[in-house]
N, CA, C, O and CB atoms as a CASP TS submission, in Angstrom:
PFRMAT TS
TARGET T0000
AUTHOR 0000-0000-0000
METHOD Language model
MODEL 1
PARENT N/A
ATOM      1  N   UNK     1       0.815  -1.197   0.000  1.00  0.00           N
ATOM      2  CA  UNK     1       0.000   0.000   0.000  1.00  0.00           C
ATOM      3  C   UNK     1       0.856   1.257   0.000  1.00  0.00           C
ATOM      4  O   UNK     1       0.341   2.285  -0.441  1.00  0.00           O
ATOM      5  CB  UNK     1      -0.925   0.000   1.194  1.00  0.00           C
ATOM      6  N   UNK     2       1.844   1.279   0.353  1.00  0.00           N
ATOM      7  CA  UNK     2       2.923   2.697   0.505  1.00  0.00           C
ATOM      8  C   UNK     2       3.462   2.524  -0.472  1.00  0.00           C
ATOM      9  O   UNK     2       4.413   3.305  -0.445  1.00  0.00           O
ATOM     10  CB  UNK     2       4.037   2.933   1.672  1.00  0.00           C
ATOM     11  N   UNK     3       3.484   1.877  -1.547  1.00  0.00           N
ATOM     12  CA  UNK     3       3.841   2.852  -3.151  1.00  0.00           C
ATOM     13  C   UNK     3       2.641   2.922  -3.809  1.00  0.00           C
ATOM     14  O   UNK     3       2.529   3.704  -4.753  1.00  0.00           O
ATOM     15  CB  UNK     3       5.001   2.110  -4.404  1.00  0.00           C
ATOM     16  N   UNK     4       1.295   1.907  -3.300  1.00  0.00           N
ATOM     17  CA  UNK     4       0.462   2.623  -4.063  1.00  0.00           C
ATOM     18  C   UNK     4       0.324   4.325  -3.331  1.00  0.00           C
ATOM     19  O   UNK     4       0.384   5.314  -4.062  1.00  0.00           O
ATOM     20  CB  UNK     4      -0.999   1.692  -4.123  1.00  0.00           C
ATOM     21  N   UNK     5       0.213   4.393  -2.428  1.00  0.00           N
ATOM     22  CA  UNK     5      -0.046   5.819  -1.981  1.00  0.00           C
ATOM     23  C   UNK     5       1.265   6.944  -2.316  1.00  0.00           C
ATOM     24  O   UNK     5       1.064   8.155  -2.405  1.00  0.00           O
ATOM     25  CB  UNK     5      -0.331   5.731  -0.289  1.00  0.00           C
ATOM     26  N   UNK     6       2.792   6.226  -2.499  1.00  0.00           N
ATOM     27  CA  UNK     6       3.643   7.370  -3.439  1.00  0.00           C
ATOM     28  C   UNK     6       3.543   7.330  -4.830  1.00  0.00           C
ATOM     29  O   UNK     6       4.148   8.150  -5.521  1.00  0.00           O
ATOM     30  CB  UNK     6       5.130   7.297  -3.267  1.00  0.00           C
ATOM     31  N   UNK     7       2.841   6.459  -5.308  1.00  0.00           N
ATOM     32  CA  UNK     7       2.676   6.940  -6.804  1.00  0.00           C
ATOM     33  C   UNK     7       0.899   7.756  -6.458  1.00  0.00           C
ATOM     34  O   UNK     7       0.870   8.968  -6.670  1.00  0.00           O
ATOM     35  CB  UNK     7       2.734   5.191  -8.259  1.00  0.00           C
ATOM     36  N   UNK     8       0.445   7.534  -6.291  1.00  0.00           N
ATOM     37  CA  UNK     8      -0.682   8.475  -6.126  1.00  0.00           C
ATOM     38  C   UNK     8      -0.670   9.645  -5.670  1.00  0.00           C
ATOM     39  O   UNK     8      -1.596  10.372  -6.029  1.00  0.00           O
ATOM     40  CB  UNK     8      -1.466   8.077  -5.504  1.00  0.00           C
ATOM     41  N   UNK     9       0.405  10.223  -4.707  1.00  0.00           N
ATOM     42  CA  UNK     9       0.809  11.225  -4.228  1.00  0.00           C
ATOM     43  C   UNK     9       1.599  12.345  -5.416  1.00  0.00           C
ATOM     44  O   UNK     9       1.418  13.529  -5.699  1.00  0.00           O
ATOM     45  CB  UNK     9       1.617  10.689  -3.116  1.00  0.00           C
ATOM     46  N   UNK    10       2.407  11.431  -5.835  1.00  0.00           N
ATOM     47  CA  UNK    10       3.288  11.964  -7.416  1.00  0.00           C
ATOM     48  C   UNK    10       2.364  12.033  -8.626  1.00  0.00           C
ATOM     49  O   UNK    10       2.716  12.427  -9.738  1.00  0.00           O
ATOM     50  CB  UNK    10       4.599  10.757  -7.983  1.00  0.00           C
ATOM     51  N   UNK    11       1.482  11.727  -8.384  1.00  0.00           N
ATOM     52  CA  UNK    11       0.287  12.168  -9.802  1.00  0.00           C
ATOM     53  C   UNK    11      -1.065  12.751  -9.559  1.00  0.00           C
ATOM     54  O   UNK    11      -2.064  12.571 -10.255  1.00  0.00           O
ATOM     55  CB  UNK    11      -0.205  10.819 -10.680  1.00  0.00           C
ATOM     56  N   UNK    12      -0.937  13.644  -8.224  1.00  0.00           N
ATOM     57  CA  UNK    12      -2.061  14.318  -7.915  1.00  0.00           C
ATOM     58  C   UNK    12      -1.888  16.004  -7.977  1.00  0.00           C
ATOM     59  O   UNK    12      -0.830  16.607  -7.798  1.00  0.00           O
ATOM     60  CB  UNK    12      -2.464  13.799  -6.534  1.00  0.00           C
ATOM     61  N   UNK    13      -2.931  16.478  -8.216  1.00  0.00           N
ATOM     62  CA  UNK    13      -2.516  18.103  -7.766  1.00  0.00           C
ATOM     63  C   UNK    13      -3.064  18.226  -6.510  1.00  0.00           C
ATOM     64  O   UNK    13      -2.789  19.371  -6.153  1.00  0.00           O
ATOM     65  CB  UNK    13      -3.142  19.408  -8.739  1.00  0.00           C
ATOM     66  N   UNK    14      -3.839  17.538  -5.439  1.00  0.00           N
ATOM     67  CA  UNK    14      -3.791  18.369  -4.473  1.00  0.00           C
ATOM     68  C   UNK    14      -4.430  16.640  -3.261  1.00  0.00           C
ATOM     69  O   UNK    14      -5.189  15.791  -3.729  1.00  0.00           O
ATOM     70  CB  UNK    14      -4.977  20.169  -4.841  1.00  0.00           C
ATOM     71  N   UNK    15      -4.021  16.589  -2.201  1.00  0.00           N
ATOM     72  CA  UNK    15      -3.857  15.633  -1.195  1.00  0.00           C
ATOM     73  C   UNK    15      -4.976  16.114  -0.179  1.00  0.00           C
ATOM     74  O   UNK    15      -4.865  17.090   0.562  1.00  0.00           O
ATOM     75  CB  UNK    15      -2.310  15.582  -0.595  1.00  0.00           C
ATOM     76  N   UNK    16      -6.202  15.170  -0.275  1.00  0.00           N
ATOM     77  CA  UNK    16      -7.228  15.080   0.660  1.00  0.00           C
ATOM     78  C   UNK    16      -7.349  13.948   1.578  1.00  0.00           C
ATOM     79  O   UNK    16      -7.921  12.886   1.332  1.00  0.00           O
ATOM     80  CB  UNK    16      -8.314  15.156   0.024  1.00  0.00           C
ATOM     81  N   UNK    17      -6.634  14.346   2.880  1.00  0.00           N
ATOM     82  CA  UNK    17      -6.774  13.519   3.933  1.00  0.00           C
ATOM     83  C   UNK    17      -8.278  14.003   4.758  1.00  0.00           C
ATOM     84  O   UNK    17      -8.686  15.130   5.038  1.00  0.00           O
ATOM     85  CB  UNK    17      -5.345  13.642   4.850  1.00  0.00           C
ATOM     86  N   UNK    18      -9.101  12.142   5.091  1.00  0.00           N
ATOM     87  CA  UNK    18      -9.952  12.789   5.869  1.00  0.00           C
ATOM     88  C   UNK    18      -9.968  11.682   7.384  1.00  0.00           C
ATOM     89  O   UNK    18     -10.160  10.467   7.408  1.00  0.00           O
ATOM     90  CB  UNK    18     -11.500  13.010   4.936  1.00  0.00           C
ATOM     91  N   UNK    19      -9.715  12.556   8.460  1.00  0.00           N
ATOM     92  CA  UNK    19      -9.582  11.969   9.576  1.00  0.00           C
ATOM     93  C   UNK    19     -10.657  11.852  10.432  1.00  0.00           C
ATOM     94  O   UNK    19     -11.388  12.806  10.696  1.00  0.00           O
ATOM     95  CB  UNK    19      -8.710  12.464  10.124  1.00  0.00           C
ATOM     96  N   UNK    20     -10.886  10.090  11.151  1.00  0.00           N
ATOM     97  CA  UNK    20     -12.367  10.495  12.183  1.00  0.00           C
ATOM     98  C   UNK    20     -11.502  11.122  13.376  1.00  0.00           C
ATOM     99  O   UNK    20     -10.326  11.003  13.719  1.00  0.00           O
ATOM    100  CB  UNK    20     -13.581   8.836  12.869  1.00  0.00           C
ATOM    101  N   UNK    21     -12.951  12.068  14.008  1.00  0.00           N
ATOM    102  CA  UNK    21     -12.195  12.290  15.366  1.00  0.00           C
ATOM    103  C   UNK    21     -12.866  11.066  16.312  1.00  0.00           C
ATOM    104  O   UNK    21     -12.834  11.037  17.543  1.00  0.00           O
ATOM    105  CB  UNK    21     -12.492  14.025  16.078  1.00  0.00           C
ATOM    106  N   UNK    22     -13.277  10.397  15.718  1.00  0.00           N
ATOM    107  CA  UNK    22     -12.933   9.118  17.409  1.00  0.00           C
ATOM    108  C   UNK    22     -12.396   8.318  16.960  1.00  0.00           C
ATOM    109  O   UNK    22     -12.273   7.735  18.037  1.00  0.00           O
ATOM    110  CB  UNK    22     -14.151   8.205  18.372  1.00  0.00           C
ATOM    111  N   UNK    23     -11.710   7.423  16.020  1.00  0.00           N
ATOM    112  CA  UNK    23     -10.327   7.201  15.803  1.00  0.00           C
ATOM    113  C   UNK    23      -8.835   7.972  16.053  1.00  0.00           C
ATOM    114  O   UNK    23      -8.013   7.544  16.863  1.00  0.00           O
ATOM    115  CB  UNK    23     -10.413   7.047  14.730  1.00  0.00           C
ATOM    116  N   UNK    24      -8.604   9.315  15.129  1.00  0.00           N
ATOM    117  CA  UNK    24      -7.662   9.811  15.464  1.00  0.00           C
ATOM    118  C   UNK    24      -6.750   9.522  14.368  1.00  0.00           C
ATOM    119  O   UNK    24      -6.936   8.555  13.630  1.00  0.00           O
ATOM    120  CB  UNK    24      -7.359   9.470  16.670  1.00  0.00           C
ATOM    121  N   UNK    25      -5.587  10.473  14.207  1.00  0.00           N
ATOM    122  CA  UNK    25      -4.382   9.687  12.875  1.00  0.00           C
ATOM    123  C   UNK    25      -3.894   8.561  13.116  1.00  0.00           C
ATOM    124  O   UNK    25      -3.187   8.184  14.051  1.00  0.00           O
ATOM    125  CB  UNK    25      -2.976  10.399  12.557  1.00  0.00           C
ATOM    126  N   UNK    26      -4.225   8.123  12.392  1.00  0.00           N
ATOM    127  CA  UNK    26      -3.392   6.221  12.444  1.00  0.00           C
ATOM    128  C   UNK    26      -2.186   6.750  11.564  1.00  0.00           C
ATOM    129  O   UNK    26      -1.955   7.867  11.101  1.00  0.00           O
ATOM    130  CB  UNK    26      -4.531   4.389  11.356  1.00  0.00           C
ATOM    131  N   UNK    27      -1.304   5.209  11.479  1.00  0.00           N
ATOM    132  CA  UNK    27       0.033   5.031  11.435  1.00  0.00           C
ATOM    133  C   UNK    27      -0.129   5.248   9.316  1.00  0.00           C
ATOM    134  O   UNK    27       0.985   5.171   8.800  1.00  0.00           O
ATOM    135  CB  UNK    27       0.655   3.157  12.403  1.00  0.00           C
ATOM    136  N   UNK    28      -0.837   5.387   8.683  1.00  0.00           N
ATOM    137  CA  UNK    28      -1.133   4.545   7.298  1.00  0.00           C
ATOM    138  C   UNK    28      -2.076   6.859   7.065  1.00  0.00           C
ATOM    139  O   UNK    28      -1.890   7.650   6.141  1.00  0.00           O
ATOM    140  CB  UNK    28      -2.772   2.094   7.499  1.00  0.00           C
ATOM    141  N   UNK    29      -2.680   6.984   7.971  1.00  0.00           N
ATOM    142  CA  UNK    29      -2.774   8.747   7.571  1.00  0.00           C
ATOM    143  C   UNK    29      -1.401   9.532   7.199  1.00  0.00           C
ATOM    144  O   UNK    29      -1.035  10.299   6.308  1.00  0.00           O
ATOM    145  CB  UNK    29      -3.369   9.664   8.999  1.00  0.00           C
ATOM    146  N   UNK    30      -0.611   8.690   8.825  1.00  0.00           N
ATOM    147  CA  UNK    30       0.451   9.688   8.608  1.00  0.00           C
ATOM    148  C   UNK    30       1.577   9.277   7.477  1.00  0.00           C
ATOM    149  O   UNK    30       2.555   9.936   7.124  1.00  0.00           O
ATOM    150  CB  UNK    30       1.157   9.919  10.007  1.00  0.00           C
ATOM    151  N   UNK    31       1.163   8.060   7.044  1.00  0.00           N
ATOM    152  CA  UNK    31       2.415   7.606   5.487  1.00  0.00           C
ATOM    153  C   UNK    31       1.396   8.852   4.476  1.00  0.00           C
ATOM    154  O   UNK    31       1.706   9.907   3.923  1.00  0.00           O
ATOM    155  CB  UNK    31       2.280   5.012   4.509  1.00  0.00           C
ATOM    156  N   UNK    32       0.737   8.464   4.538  1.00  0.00           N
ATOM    157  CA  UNK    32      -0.272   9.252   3.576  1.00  0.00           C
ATOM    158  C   UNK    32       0.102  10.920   3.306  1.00  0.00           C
ATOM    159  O   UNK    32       0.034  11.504   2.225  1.00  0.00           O
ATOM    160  CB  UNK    32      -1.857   9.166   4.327  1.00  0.00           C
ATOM    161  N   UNK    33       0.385  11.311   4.212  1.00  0.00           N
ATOM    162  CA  UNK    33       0.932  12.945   4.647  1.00  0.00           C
ATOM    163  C   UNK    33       1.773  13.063   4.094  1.00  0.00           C
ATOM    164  O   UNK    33       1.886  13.696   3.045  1.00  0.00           O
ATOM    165  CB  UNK    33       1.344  13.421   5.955  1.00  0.00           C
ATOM    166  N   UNK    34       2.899  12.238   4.905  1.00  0.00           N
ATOM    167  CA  UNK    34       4.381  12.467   4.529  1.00  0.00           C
ATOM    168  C   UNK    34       4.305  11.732   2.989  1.00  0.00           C
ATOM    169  O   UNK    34       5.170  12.600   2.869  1.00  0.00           O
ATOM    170  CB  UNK    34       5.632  11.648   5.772  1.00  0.00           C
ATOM    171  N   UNK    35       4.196  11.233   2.085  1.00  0.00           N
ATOM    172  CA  UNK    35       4.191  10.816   0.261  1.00  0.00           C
ATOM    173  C   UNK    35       3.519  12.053  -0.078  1.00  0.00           C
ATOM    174  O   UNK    35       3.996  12.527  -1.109  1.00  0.00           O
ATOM    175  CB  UNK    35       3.153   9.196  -0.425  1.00  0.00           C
ATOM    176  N   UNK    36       2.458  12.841   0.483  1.00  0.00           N
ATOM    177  CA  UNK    36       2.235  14.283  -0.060  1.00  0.00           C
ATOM    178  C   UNK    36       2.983  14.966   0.140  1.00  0.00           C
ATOM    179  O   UNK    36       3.390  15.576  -0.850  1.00  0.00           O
ATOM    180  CB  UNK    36       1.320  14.944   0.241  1.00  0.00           C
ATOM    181  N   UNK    37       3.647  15.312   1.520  1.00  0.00           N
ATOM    182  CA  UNK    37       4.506  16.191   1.600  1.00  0.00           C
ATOM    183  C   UNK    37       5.704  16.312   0.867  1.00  0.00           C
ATOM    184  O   UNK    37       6.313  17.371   0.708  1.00  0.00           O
ATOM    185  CB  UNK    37       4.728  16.203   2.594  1.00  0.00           C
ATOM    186  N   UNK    38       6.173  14.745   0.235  1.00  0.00           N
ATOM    187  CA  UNK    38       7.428  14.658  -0.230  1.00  0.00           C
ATOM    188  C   UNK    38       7.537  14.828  -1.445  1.00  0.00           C
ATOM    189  O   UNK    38       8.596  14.874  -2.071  1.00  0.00           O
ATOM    190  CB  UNK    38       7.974  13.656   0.034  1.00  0.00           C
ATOM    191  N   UNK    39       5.703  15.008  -2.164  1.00  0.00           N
ATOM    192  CA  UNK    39       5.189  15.324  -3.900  1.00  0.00           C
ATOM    193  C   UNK    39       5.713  16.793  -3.514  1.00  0.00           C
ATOM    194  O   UNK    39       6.670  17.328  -4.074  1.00  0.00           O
ATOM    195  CB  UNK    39       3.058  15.124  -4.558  1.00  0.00           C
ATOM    196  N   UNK    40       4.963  17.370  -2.490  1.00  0.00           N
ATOM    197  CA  UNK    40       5.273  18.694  -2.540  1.00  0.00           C
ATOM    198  C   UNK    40       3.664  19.191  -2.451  1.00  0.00           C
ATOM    199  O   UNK    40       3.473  20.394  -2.274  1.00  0.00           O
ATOM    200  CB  UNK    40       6.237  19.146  -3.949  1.00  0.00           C
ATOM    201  N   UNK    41       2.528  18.312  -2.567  1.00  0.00           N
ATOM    202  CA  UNK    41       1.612  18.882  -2.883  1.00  0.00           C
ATOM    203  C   UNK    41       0.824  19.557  -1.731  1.00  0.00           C
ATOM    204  O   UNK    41       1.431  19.593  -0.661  1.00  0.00           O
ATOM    205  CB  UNK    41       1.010  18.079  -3.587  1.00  0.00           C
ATOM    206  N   UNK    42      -0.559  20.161  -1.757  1.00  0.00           N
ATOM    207  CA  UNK    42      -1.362  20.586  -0.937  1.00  0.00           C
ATOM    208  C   UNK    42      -2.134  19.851  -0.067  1.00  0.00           C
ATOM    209  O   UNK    42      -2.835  18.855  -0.249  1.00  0.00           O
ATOM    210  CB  UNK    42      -1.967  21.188  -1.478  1.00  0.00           C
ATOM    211  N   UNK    43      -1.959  20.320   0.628  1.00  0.00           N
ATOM    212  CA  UNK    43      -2.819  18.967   1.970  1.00  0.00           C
ATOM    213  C   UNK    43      -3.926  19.622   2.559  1.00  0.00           C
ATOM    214  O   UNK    43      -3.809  20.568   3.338  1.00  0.00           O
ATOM    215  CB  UNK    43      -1.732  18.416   3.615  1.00  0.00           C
ATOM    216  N   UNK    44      -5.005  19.126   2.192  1.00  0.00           N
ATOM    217  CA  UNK    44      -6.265  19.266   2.935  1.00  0.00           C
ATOM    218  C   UNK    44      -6.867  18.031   3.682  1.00  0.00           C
ATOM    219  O   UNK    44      -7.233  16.928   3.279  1.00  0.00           O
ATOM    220  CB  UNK    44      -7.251  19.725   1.996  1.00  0.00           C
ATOM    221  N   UNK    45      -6.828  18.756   5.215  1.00  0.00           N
ATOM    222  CA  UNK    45      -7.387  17.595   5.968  1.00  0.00           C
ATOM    223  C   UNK    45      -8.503  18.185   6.502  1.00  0.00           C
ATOM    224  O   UNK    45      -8.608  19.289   7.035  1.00  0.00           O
ATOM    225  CB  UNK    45      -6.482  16.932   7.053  1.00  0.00           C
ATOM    226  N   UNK    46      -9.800  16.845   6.192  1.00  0.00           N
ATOM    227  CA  UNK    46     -11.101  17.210   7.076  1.00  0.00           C
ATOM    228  C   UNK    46     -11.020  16.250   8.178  1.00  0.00           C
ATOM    229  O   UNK    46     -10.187  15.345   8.130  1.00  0.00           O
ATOM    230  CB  UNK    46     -12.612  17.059   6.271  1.00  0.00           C
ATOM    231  N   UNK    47     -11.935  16.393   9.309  1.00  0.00           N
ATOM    232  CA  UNK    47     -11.927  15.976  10.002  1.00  0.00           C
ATOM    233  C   UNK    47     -13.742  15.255  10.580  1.00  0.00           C
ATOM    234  O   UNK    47     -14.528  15.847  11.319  1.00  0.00           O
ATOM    235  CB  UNK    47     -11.093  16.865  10.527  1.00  0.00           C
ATOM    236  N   UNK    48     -13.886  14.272  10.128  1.00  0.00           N
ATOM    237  CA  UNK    48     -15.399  13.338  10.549  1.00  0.00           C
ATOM    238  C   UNK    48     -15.623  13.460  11.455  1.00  0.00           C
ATOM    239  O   UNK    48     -14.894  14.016  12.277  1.00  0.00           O
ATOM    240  CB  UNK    48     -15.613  11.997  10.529  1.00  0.00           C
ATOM    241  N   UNK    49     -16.849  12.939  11.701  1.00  0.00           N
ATOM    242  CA  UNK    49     -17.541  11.902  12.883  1.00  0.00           C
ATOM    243  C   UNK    49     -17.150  12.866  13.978  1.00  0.00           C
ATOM    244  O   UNK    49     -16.487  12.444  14.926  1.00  0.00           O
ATOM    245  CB  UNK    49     -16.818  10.081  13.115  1.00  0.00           C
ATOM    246  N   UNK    50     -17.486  14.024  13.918  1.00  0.00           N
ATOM    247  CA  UNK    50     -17.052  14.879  15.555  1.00  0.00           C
ATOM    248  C   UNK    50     -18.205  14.560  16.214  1.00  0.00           C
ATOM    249  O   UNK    50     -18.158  14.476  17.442  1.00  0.00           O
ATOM    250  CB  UNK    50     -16.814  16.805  15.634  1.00  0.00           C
ATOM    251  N   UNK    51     -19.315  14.351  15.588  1.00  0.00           N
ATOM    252  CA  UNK    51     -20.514  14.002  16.326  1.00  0.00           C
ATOM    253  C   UNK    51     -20.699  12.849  17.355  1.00  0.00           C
ATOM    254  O   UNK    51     -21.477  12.785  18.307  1.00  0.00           O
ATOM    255  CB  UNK    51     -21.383  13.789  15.421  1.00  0.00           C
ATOM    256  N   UNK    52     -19.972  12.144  17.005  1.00  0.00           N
ATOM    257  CA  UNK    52     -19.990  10.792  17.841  1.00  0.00           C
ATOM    258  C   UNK    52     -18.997  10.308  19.037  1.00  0.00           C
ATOM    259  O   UNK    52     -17.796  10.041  19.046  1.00  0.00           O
ATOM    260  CB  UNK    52     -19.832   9.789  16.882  1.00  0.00           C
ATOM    261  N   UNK    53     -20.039  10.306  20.077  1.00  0.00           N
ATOM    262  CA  UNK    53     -19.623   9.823  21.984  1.00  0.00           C
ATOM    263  C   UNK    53     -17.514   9.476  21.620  1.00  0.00           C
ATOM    264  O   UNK    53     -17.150   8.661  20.772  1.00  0.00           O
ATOM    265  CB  UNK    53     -21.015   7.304  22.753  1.00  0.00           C
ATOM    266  N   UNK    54     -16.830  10.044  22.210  1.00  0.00           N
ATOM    267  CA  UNK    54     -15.645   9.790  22.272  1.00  0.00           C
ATOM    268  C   UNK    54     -14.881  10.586  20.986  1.00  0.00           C
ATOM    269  O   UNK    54     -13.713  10.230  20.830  1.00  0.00           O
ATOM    270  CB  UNK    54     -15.548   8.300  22.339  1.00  0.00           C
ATOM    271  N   UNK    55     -15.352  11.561  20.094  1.00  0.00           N
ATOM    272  CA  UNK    55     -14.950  11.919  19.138  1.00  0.00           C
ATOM    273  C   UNK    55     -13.870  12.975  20.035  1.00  0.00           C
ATOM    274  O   UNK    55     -14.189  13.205  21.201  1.00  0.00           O
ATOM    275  CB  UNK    55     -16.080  12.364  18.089  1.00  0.00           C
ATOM    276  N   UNK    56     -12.431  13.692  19.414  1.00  0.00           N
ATOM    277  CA  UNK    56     -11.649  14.515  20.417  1.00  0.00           C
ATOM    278  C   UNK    56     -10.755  15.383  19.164  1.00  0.00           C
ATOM    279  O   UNK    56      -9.615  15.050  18.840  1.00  0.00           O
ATOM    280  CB  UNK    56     -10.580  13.419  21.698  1.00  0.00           C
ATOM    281  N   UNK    57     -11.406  16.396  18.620  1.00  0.00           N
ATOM    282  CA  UNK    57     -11.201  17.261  17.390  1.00  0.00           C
ATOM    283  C   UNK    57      -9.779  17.392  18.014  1.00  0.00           C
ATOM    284  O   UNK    57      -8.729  17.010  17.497  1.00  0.00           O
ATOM    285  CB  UNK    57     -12.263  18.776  17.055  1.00  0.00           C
ATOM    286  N   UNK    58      -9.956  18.072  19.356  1.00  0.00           N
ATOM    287  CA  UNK    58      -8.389  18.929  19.806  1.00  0.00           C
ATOM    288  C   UNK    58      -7.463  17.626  19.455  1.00  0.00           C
ATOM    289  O   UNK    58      -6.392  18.053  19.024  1.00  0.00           O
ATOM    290  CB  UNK    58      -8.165  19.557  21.904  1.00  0.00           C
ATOM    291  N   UNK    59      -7.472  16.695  19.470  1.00  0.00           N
ATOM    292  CA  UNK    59      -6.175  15.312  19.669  1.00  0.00           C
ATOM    293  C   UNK    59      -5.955  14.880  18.628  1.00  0.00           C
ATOM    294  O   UNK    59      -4.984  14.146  18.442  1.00  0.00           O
ATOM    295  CB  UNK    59      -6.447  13.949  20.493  1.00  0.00           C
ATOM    296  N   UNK    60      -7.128  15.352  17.294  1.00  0.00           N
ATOM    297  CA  UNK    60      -7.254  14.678  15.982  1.00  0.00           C
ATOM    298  C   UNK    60      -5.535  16.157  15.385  1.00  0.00           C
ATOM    299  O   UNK    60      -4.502  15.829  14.801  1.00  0.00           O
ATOM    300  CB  UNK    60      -9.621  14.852  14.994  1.00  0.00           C
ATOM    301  N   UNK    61      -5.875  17.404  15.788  1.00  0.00           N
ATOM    302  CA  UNK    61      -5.364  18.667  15.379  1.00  0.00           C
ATOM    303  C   UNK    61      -4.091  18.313  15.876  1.00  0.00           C
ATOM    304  O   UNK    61      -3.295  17.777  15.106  1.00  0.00           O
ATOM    305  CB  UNK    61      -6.044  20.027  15.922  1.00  0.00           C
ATOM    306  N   UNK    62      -3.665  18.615  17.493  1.00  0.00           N
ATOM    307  CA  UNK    62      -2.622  18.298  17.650  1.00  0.00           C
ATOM    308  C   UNK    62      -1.571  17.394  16.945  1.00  0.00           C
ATOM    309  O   UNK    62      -0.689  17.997  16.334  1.00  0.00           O
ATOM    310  CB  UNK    62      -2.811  18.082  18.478  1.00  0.00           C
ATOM    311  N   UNK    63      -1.536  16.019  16.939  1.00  0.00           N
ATOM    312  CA  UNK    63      -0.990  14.878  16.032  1.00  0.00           C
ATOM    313  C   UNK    63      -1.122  15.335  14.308  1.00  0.00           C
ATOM    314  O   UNK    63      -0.568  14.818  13.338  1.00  0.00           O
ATOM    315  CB  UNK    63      -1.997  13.363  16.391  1.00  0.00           C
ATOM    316  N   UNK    64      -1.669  16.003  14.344  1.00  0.00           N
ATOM    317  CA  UNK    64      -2.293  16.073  12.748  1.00  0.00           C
ATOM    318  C   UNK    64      -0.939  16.530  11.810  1.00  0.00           C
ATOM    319  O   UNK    64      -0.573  16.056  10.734  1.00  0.00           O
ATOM    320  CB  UNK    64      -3.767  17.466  12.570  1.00  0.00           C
ATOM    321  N   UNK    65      -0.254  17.771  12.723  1.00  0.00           N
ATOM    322  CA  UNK    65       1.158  18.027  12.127  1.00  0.00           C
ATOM    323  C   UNK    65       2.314  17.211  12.036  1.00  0.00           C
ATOM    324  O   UNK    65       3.417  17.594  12.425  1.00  0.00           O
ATOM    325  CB  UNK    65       1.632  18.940  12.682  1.00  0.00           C
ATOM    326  N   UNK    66       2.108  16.154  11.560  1.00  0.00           N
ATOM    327  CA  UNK    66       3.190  15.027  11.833  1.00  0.00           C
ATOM    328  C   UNK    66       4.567  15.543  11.300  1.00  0.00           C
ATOM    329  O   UNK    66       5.571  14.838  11.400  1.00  0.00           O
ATOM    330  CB  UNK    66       2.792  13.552  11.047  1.00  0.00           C
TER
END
């Protein structure tokens, strides 16, 4: 899955990460980031499911700058 996601990263114009907040960034968001970051491209991250019992926006934000 981590060269499908650096060749997908190298043939995109712009990198849409979307994170739940009651999960949080997993290990496979943050490969995801860093193959955008290393295209060079634009990173837009949304953030789900704030609605739901245990969701934690602030913890999704913090970590989010990997």
């Amino acid at each position: 899955f981590s060269a499908m996601r650096a060749r997908g990263a190298q043939v995109t114009d712009m990198a849409i990460i979307i994170v739940a907040a009651d999960d949080g960034v997993r290990p496979q968001t943050r490969e995801a980031v860093a193959h955008a970051q290393a295209a060079g491209v634009p990173i837009v991250v949304a953030i789900n499911k704030i609605d739901k019992p245990g969701a934690d926006v602030d913890r999704v934000k913090q970590v989010g700058g990997t």
